[in-house]
N, C-alpha and C positions, 0 to 999 in steps of 0.2 A: 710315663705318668708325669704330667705335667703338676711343678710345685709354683705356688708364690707367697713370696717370703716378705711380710714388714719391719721393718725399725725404724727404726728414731725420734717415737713416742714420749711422753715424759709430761712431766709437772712446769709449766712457764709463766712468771706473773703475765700480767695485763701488760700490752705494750712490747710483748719480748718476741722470739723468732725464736722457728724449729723448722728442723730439716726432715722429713719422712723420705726412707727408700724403698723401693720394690724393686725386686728382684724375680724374675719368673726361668723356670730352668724346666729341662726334662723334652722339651718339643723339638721332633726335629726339623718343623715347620716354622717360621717365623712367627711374630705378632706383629699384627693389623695394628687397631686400637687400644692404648692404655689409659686407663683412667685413676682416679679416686675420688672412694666415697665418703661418707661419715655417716654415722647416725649414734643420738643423742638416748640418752634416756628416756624412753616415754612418746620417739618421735620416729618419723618415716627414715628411710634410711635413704640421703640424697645425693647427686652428681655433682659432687663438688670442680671437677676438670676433667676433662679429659683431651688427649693428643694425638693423633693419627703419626702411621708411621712418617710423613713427609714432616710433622713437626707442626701441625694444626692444631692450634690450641683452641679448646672453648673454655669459658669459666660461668660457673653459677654468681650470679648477680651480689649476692651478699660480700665475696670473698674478693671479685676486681680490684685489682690497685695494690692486693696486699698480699698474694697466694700468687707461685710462678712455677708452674709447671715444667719438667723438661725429661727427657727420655736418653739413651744409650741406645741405639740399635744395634750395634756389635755389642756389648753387654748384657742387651735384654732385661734395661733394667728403667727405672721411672721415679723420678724424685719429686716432691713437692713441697720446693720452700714457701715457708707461712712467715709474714711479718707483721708489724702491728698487732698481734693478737688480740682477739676481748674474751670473754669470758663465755661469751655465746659459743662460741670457736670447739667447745669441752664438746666430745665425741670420739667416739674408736672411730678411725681410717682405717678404711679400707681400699686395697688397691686391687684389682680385676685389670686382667688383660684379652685381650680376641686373636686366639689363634686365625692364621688365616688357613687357608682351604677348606679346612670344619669351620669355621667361625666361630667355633666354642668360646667360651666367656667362660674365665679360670680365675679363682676367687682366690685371694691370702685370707688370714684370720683376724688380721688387724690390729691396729696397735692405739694404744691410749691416748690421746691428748688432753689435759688437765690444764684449763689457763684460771687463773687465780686472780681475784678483782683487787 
């Protein structure tokens, strides 16, 4: 039973920096692709990065320059440091990973981020 686990959510003025990690356990198969998402109140829920296992990064257009994705693959785990924050930035993250041979896509529950103008 493949799990994946968020932290390091929380309340940040405007201007400030948080660390999110995932963690995915349970497979005895590796993972392909890791990403993270967000979604807001009221809004679609979007691909904020995502990394392939070589370490290919993409980023959604809003968050360039200030969001820096990066991965563990002996850990099997996927961090996403945010800096600069705005207030726009407030959404639960969510982090999803792609087993590979099933290519299943395995969802955490997500964790809060509250940025404060």
């Amino acid at each position: 039973q493949v799990q994946v686990v968020e932290s390091g959510g929380g309340l940040v003025q405007a201007g400030g920096s948080l660390t999110l990690s995932c963690v995915a356990s349970g497979s005895i198969f590796s993972f392909n692709d890791m990403a993270w998402y967000r979604q807001a109140p009221g809004k679609q829920r979007e691909l904020v990065a995502a990394i392939t296992r070589a370490g290919d990064a993409t980023y959604t257009d809003a968050i360039k320059g200030r969001f820096t994705i990066s991965r563990d693959n002996a850990k099997n785990t996927v961090s996403l440091q945010m800096d600069s924050l705005e207030p726009d930035d407030t959404a639960v993250y969510l982090c999803s990973v792609r087993q590979s041979v099933s290519y299943t896509w395995f969802w955490g529950q997500g964790t809060q981020v509250t940025v404060s103008s």
